[in-house]
N, C-alpha and C positions, 0 to 999 in steps of 0.2 A: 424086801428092799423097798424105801418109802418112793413112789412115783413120780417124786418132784426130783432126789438125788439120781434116779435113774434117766429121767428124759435131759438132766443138764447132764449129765456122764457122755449118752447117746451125743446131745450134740454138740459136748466137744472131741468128741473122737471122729464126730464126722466133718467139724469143721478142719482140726488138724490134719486129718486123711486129705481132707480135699485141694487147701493151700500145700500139702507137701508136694504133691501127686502133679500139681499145678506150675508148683515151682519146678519139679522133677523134668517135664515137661517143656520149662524152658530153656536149660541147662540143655537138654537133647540137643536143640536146635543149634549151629555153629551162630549163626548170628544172631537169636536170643540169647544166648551166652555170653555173648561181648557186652550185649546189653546191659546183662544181670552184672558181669565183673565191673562195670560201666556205675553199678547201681542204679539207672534209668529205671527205678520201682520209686513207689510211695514210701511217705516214711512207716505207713502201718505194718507195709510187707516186710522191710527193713527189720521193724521193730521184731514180727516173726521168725523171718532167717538168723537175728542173733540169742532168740529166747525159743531156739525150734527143741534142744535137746532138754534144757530143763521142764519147758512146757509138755510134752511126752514124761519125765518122767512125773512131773507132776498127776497127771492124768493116773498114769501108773498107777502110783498109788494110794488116787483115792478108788480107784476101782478095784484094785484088791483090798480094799478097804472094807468095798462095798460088797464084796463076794465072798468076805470070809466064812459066811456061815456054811457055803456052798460045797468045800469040802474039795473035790476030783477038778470040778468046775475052773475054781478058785486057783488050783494048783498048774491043770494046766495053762490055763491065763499068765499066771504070776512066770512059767517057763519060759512060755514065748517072748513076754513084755521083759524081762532079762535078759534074754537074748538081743531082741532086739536093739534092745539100750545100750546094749557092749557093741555091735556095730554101729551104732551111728555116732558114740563115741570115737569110736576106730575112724567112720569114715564119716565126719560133720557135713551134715547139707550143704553148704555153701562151697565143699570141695571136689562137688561133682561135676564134670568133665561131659562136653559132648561126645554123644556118640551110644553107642546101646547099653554102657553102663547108666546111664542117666533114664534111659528110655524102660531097662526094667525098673530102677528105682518108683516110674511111677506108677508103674502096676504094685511092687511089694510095698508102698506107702499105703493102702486101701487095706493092707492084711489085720492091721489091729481092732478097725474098726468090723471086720467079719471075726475078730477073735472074740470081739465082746459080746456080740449079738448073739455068738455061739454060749455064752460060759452064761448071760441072765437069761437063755431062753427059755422059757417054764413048759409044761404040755397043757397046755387050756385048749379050749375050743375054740375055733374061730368068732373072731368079734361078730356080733351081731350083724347082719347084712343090713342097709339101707334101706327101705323100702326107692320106689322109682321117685315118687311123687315127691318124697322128701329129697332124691339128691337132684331134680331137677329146680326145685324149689331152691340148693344149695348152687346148684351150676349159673342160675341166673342173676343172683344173689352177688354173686362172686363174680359177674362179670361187669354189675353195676357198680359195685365198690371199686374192681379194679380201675373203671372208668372216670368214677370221682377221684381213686387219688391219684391216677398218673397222667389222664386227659384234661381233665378240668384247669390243674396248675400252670400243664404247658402252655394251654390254648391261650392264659393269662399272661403268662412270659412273652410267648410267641407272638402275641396278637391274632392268634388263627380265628376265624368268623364260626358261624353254627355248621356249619357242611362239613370242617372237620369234624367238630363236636360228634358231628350226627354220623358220620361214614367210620368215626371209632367206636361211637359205641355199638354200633354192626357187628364192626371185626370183630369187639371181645365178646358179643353175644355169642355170633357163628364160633369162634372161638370155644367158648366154656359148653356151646351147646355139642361141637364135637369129641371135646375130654369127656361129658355127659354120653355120647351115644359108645364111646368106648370103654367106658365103665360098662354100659349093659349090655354087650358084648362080652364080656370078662371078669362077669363077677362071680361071686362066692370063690372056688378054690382059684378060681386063673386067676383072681382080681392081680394078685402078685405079678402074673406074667404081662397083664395090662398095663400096671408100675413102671413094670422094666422097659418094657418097648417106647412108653414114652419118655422115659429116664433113656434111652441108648439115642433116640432121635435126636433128644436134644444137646444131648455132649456131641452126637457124631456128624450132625446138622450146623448147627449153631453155635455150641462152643468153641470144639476144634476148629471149626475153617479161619474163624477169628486168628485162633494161632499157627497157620499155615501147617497144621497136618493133619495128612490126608490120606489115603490107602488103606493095607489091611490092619497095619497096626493102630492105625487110627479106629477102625470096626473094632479093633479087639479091647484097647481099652477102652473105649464107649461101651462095650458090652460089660468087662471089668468090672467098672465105675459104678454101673445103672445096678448090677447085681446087688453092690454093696451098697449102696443108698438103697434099693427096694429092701436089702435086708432091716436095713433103720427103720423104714415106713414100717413095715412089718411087725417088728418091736413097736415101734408109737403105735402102732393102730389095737396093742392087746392093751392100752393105758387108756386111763380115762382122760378123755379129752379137755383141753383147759383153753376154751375161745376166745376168752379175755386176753390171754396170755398170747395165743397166734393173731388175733387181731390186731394187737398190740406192736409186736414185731413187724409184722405187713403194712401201717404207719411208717413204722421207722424204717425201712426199707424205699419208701417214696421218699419220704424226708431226704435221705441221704442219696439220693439216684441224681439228683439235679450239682450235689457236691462233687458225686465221682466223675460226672464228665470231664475235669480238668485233669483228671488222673487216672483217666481210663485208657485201655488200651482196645483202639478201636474200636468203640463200645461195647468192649465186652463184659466191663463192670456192672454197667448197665443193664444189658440185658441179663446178668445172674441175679440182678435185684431184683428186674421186670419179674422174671420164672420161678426166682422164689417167694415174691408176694404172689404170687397167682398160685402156688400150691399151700401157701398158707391161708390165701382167703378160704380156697375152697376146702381146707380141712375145717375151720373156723366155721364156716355154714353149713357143711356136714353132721358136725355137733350138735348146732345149735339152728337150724334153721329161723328169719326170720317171718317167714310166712310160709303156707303150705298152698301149694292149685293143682287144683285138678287136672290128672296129666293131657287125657284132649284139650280140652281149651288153652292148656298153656302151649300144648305145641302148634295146634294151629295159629299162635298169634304170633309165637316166634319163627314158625315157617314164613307165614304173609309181610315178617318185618325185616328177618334175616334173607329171602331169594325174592321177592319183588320191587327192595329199594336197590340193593348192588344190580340188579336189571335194568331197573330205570331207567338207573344214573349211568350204567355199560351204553344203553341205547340211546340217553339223552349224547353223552362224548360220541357216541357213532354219527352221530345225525350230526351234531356240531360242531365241529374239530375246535376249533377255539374255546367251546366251552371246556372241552374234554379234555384239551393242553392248560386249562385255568386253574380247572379242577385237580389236576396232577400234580401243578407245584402248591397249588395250596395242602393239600395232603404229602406233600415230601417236605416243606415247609415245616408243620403241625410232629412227622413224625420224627426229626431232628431235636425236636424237643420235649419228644414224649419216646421214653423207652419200652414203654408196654406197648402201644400203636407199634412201634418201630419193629418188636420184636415179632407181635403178631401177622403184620406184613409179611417177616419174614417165612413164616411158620408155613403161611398159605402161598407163599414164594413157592415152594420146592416144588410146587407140583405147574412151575408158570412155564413163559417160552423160553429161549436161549436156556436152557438144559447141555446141552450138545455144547454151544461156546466154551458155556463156562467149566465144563470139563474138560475142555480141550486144553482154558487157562490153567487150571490145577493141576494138570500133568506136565505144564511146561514152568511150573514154581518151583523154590527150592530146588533143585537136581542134586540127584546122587552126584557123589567124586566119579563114580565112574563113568559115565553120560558125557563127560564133558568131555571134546576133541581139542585138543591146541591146534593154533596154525604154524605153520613151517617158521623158525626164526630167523629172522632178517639178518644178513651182516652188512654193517654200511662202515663205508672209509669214509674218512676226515675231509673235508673241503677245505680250500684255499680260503685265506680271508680271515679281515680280525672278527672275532665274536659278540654280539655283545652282552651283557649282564642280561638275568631273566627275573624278573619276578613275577611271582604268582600268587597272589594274597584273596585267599578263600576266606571268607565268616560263614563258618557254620549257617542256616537259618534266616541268614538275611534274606529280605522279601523285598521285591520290586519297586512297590508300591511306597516304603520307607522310605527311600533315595528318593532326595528332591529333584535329582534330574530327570526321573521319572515324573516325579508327581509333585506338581509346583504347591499343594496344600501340604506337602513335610517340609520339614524345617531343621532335623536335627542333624545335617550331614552335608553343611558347607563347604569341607573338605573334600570328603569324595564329588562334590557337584562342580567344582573348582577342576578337579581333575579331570572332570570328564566334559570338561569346558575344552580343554587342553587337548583329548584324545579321540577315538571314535566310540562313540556309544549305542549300542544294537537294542532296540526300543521290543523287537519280538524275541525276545532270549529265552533258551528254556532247559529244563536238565533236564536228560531223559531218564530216568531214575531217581524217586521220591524217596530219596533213604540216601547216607552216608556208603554205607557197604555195598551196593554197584555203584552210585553216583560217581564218588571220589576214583575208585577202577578205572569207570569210563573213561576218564580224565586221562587217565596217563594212557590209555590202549588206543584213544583215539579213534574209538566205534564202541555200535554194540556189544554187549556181553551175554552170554548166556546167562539164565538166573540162578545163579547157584555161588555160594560167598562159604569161605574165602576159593577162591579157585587156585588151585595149585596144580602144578605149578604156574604162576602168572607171568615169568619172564615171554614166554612164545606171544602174547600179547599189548608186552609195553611197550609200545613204540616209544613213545614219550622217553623209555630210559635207556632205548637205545638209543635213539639220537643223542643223546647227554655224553653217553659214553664215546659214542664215535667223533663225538668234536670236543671229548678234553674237558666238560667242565665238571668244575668242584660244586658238590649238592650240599647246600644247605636246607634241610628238610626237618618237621617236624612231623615225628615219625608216630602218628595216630596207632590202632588197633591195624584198621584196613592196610596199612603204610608196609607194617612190620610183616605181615604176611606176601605184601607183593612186590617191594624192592628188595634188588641181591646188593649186597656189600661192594660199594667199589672203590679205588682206589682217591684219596683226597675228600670221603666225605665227614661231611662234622656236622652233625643232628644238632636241629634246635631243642630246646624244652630239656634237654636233659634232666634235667632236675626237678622237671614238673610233673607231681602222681597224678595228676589227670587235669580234664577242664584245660588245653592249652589255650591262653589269655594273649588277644591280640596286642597288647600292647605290648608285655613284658616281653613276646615273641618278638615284636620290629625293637622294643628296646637292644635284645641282642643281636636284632641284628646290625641295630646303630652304631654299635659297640665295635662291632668287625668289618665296616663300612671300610675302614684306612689302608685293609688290606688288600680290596680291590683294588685299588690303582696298578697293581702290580700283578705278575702271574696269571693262571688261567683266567679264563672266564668264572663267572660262578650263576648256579640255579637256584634262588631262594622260593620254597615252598613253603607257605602255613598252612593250615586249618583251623582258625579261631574258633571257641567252643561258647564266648560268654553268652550267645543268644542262644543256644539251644535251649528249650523248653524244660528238660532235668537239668539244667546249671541253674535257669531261674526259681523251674518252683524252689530247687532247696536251698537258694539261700535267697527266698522269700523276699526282692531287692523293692523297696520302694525309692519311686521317681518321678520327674515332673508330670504334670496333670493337665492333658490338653485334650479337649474333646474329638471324638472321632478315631484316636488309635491308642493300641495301648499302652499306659504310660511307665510300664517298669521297661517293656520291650525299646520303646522312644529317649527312654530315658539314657539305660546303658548305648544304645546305639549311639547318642552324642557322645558318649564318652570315648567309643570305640575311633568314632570320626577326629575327634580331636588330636589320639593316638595316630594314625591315620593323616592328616594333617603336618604334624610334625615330621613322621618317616618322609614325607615328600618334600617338607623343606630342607632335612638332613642330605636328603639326595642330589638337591641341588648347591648345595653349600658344599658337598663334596667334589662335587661336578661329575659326577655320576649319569644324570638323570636324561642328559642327552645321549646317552651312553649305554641307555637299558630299554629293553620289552619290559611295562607294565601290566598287568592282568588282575584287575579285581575286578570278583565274580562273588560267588556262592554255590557251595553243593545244590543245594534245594531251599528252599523258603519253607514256608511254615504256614498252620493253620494258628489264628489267636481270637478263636472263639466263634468265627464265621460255621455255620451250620450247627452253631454246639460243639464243637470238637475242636482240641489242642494237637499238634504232635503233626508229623509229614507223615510217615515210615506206612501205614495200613491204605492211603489213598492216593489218585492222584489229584486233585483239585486243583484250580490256576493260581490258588495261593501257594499251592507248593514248586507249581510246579516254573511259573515264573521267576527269574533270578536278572540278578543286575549283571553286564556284563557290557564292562570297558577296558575297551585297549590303547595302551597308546606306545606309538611308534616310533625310534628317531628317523629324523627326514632318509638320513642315509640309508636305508633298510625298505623306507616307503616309494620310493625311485622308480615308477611303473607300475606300480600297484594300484589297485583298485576296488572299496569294499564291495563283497559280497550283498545283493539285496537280498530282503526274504528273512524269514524263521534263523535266529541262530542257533545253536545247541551246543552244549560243552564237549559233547565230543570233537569238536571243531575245533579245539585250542591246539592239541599235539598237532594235527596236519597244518592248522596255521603258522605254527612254530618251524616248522618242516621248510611251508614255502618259504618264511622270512631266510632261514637260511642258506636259502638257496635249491631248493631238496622236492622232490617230487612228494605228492602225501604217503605214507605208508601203506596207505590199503584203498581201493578203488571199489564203487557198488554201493548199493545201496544202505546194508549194514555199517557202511565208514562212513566218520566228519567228513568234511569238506572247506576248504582253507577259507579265510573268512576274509584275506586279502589272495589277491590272485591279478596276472595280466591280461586274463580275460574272463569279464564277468559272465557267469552261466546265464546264455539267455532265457531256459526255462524254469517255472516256478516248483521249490522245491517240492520231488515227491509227500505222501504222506509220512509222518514219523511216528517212532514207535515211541511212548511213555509206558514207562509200567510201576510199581510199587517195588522197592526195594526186600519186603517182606511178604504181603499178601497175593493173593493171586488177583488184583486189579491192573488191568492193562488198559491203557488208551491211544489215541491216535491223533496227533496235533494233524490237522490238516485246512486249506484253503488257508495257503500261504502264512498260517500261524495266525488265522482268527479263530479257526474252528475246534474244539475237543471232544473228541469220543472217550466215553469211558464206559470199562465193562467190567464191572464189577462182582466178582467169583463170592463174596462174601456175603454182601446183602443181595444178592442177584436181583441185582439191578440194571439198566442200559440207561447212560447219561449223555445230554451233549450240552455244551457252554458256546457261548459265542465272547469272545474273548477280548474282543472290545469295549463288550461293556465297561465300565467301570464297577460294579460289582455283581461276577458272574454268577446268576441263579440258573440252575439245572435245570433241565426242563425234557423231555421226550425227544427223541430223534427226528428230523425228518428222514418219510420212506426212505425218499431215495438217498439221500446223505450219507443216511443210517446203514444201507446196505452196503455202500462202497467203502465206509470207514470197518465197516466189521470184517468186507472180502480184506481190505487192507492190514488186518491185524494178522487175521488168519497168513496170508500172505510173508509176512514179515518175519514172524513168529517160525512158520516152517523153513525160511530162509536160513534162519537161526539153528533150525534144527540141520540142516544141510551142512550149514559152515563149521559150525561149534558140537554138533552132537545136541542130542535131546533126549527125550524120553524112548525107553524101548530101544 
């Protein structure tokens, strides 16, 4: 078989192994899966999931093609690879279901690519061993390449000064210099088992956490995975080496790493491009070394460069605290924009402090169905008194800082600034939940939730829809993904969007309900709820929306947002035209905000950051309802909307403590500032803690293990180190919270 037909056979069976295995993977997860039915993927992955089963057999057969001469080989290859094709006919990728059909799917995704390796593996000898001098020769080689093409371009993007420069090309030296001491630990027959362990690290490390799983089955296909990828290495490594051809790729790999941040998911794109130019430079220099040293001299230089400057500069930031706070965001700075720095950080992460934290976060992510405790459910009777109209107008995404009655430099939302001329507006708003799937929850439960989506059953927790029910009103609701799983059917409701296959669109949604406006004047009360989808980050990339172009924000986000406001706009004037409007609770908010480009990153759902985590939030009241009332100061948070709903009418909050909202009008304002809060990531194991009155944020990050804190005033919050003491009572706080959680709701174990 000619060596060129076989290394591209090799890597497309291992690239389709890896994307199926990958997709498989998502599909497990209940709320990757909404995602995936969502389509919130790229349009490449897109293009895969609809060319998964012809692209398999394509592979087919050109690999029986390729093995005909093989004879037994060939035959049982050609068995399996029909077999397998008759099931994924039977059962297409894209109709795989969470749950542990989906979870073996991504272990039996890997079997083809161990079918091939089995059917061209020939009996040769072991490739020629390296000599030392030549793979450290290639180890150094390969940590200076990686240094020009993913350090040098960021530092230019970024503006990072030489101290970045200089503190990365450290890490990838210490870096390459330890893949180099674990080779000569594990070469000739182990070198394989060398492979593997660094192949299981890094799926079971770094990839997975990225996709929030964790545990045994998380070890088992990382161990899986790394098998069948070391069997590939194993194969490439009996073939003559083509360094043109890995250099080449390892290029295009940089190239494209600075594109995938708008469509990565939580950088995970990133770092499989970081890992796989770094196992192609160093196969590339292995081949071909370009220079040869002498193994003492070269290690002593890179001992005196790699452990006496990370000393230094440990004991320069000891002795200096300012330098050593300076030096930390210019290096968190630098590695937002460089995914090879970023990843290597991570790599010599595992072995840092908060070990202990962030395990403790990981056990309290995702939860089994069964983990989860409900509380006792409420029954409440109807109170005396007319009702009045409710609405509650959610945008998807909307961010703070947009709203010009936040921020007197926007401009595209004179409607909603108009409104909230008119109403009260809470300047420290915040969701506690970065992600639609607890956010929106929260909402109607009026407290924390445990983290685990969809929770079922959710009635023991809606307060929001038990009040609704116990005072008669008719819901009009557009009934999302999160929606359909946690409201029950009740009597007089009529869903908005009917008709809408996804992406529900703010206007068309107030168009209908402009339409049914006539019918309030008479009969019950009514609850209108949306969730507007047009700012979501997959509504815009794919339909790619250009818009006005104003410096400083961004202009497709600015763009639709006027549009949304001018829809917006109009419902308010219909409401008073109807004469409605003295006659209703108003509430627009937002789930969560959004990242749009701040640190390098798109998307909420993986972090909590104060762009996500801040939201708009205005009320307005009729005078007859506001009669003794008094707003609440301090931190607001959306869990506070159902108990606010509560006291308006008339009604004690539903749930007391520190896990429940708190009414945000009240007859008597709480004289003490509120406790700390808990923020967390709707997907990843990232939890934080808003605290001192809602300037402050802690964040603790299970993924890149990291500890972060904002001060929240700023106008544009850069990250920076904890203080001691700050740092310690925001983390007793988490822990605190977090077991509070486990107390009321069940947890782990």
């Amino acid at each position: 078989m000619r060596p060129l037909l076989s290394g591209a056979l090799r890597a497309g069976w291992t690239l389709w192994c890896l994307l199926s295995s990958a997709f498989a993977l998502l599909c497990h997860d209940p709320v990757s899966r909404a995602w995936v039915e969502a389509r919130f993927y790229p349009d490449w992955a897109a293009l895969f999931v609809g060319f998964h089963l012809p692209l398999f057999a394509a592979l087919t057969c050109a690999s029986l093609a390729a093995l005909r001469p093989r004879g037994r080989a060939a035959a049982a290859a050609g068995a399996f690879y029909a077999a397998a094709a008759v099931l994924l006919f039977a059962r297409p990728m894209p109709l795989l279901q969470s749950g542990a059909g989906a979870l073996a799917a991504a272990f039996l995704f890997w079997l083809p690519l161990f079918v091939w390796e089995s059917a061209v593996h020939e009996a040769e000898p072991e490739p020629l061993e390296a000599d030392a001098e030549r793979m450290l020769s290639a180890a150094l080689a390969s940590a200076a390449c990686a240094w020009a093409l993913f350090s040098l371009p960021a530092a230019w993007r970024q503006g990072g000064g030489p101290l970045a420069l200089a503190w990365s090309l450290v890490l990838h030296l210490l870096l390459f210099l330890l893949l180099y001491a674990l080779w000569a630990c594990a070469r000739g027959r182990f070198a394989a088992a060398g492979v593997w362990a660094a192949l299981f690290l890094v799926f079971w490390k770094l990839v997975f956490p990225a996709l929030a799983f964790f545990g045994a089955a998380s070890a088992a296909l990382a161990a899986w995975a790394a098998a069948a990828l070391t069997a590939a290495w194993a194969g490439a490594a009996r073939r003559p080496a083509r360094p043109w051809l890995q250099l080449s790729a390892a290029v295009l790999l940089a190239l494209c790493a600075p594109w995938l941040a708008r469509r990565d998911w939580g950088g995970l794109f990133q770092t499989l491009a970081a890992l796989a130019s770094w196992a192609l430079l160093a196969a590339a220099f292995n081949a071909r070394p370009p220079f040869r040293l002498s193994l003492r001299p070269a290690l002593a230089a890179a001992l005196a460069f790699g452990v006496f400057f990370p000393v230094g500069a440990t004991a320069l930031a000891w002795l200096k605290p300012s330098v050593g706070a300076k030096m930390e965001r210019v290096l968190r700075a630098h590695a937002e924009a460089d995914p090879s720095f970023r990843a290597a950080r991570r790599v010599f992460g595992l072995w840092a402090g908060d070990g202990d934290l962030f395990a403790f976060l990981r056990a309290r992510t995702n939860l089994p169905a069964g983990a989860v405790r409900p509380p006792e459910p409420r029954v409440l009777r109807r109170t005396a008194g007319r009702k009045p109209h409710i609405f509650l107008i959610a945008v998807d995404s909307l961010r703070q800082d947009y709203v010009g009655a936040y921020n007197t430099a926007a401009r595209s939302t004179p409607a909603m600034d108009a409104f909230a001329a008119e109403g009260l507006l809470f300047r420290r708003a915040f969701t506690a939940y970065a992600g639609t799937g607890l956010s929106e929850p929260s909402i109607w439960a009026g407290s924390l939730l445990p983290h685990r989506q969809p929770i079922v059953p959710f009635a023991p927790f809606n307060s929001l829809e038990a009040l609704l029910e116990s005072e008669g009103y008719r819901r009009w609701v557009s009934m999302g993904p999160q929606l359909r799983d946690a409201l029950r059917p009740l009597p007089g409701d009529e869903p908005l969007d009917k008709d809408a296959i996804a992406d529900f669109s703010l206007c068309r949604s107030l168009g209908e309900v402009e339409r049914r406006l006539p019918r309030l004047k008479t009969g019950p009360p009514a609850f209108v709820y949306t969730r507007a989808e047009d700012l979501h980050f997959s509504v815009m990339e794919r339909e790619e929306e250009e818009a006005l172009r104003r410096p400083g924000v961004d202009p497709a986000y600015a763009g639709r947002l006027a549009e949304l406001d001018a829809c917006f706009g109009r419902f308010i004037g219909k409401l008073k035209k109807e004469g409605l409007y003295e006659d209703s609770v108003l509430i627009l908010t937002s789930d969560h905000g959004d990242l749009l480009g701040e640190g390098r990153r798109w998307g909420h759902a993986s972090t909590v950051r104060p762009e996500v985590l801040k939201v708009p939030l205005i009320l307005r009241v009729p005078e007859r309802l506001r009669a003794g009332l008094s707003a609440q100061e301090g931190p607001a948070f959306l869990i506070d909307i159902a108990p606010t709903l509560y006291a308006l009418l008339g009604r004690e909050p539903p749930r007391r403590g520190r896990l429940a909202g708190r009414p945000l009008l009240a007859r008597a304002v709480e004289p003490n500032p509120r406790p700390p809060q808990l923020v967390a990531s709707s997907f990843n194991p990232v939890y934080g803690v808003v605290s001192g009155d809602g300037r402050f944020l802690y964040e603790a990050d299970a993924v890149d293990l990291e500890i972060r804190w904002y001060d929240l005033e700023e106008r544009s919050s850069k990250a920076r180190r904890p203080p001691a003491g700050a740092g310690a009572e925001a983390k007793a706080a988490l822990r605190s919270i977090l077991l509070e959680l486990d107390r009321t709701f069940g947890g782990p174990g």
